[in-house]
C-alpha positions in Angstrom: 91.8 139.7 88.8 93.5 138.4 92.0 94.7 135.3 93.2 94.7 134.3 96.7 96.1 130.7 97.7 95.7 128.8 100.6 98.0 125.8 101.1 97.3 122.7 103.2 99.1 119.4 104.3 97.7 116.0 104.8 98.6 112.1 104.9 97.0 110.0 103.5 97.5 105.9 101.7 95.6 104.5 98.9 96.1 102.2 96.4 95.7 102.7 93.1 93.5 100.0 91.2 90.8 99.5 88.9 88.2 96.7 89.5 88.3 96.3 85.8 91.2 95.5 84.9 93.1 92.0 85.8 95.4 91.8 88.4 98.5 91.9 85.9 97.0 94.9 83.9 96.9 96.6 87.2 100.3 95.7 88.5 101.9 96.9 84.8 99.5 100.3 84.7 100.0 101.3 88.3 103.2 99.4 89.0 104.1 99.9 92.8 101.2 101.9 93.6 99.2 98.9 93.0 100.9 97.2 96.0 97.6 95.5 98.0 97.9 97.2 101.3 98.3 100.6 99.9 101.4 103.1 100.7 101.2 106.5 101.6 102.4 110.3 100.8 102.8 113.5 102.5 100.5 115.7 100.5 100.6 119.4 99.9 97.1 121.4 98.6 97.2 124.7 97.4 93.7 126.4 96.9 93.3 129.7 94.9 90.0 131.8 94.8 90.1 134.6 92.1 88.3 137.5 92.3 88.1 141.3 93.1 89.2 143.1 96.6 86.2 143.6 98.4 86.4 147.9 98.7 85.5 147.4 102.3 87.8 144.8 103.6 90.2 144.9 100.4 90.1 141.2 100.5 89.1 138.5 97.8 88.1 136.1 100.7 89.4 136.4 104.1 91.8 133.8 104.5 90.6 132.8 108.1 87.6 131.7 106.3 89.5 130.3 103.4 91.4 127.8 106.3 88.4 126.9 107.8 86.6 125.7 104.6 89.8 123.9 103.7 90.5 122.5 107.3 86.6 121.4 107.2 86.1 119.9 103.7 89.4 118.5 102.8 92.0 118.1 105.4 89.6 116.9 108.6 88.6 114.5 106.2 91.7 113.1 104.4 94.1 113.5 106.8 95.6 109.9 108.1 92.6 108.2 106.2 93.0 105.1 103.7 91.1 107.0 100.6 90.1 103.4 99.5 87.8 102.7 102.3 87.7 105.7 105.1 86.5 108.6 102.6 83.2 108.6 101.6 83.9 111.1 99.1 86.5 108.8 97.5 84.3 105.9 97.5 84.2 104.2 93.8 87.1 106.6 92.7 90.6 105.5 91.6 92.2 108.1 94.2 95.0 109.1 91.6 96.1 112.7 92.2 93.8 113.8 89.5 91.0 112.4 90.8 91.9 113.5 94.1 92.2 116.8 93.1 89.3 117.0 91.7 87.3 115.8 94.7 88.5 118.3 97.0 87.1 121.1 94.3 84.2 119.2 94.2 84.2 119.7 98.4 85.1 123.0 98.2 83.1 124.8 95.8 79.8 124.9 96.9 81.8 126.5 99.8 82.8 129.6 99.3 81.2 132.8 99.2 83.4 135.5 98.2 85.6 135.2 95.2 85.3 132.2 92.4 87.3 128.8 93.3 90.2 128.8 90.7 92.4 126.6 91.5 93.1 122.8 93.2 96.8 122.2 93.0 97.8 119.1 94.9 101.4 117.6 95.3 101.2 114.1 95.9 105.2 114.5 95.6 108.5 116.8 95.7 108.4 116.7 92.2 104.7 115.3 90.7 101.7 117.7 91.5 98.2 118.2 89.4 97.0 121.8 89.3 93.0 121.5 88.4 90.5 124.8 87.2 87.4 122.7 87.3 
C-alpha cells in the first residue's frame, strides 16, 4: 500500500461552546477557548489517500487533483471564516479539532476517485494536532 499526502493551510476563529452546558461549565471545560468573540489559529491539514500506483501513470492520485479537491472542499471554504457562523458545514458542531477534522473527511470523501481517503491530520497548533481514519 502507498501513502500520498497533501498538506494545506488555513485561518480560521471559533469558539468552543456547548449550548448545553451553563456558562460556568463552559468557561471551566473549554477555559480560554470559550472566550465569547472567538480567537483564532493558523491551521495546517494533511490529507493522505492510500492505495496502489496506477501502472499507467504510477500514481495513487495525481496530486494536482488531490490540491484541487482540498483547495475546493476545505480550504476555499474555511479559510478566514468564523466556523461558528460562516461554515455551513460546521453549523450545529462544536468546531474542536476533532470535529473539525472530521468534517473536512466528511467534504472530502465522496471526492476522490482514485485511491481510498486515509487520512485527515489537522494541526490546530505547533504542538496539538488530531490525525482521523474515518
Amino acid at each position: 500500500m502507498m501513502y500520498v499526502t497533501r498538506r494545506a493551510q488555513f485561518s480560521a476563529a471559533h469558539r468552543l461552546h456547548n449550548p448545553k452546558f451553563s456558562e460556568e461549565e463552559n468557561r471551566r471545560i473549554y477555559d480560554k477557548c470559550n472566550n465569547p468573540s472567538g480567537h483564532g489559529h493558523n491551521y495546517d491539514v494533511e490529507v493522505t489517500v492510500a492505495g496502489k500506483p496506477d501502472p499507467e501513470t504510477g500514481m495513487v492520485i495525481d496530486l494536482k487533483i488531490l490540491k484541487r479537491l482540498l483547495q475546493k472542499h476545505v480550504i476555499d471554504e474555511l479559510d478566514h471564516k468564523h466556523l461558528n457562523y460562516d461554515v455551513e458545514f460546521m453549523r450545529d458542531v462544536i468546531p474542536t479539532a476533532e470535529n473539525i477534522a472530521m468534517k473536512i473527511w466528511e467534504q472530502l470523501e465522496p471526492h476522490i476517485q482514485n485511491g481510498t481517503l486515509y487520512s485527515v491530520k489537522l494541526y490546530e497548533s505547533q504542538n496539538n494536532y488530531v490525525d482521523y481514519r474515518g
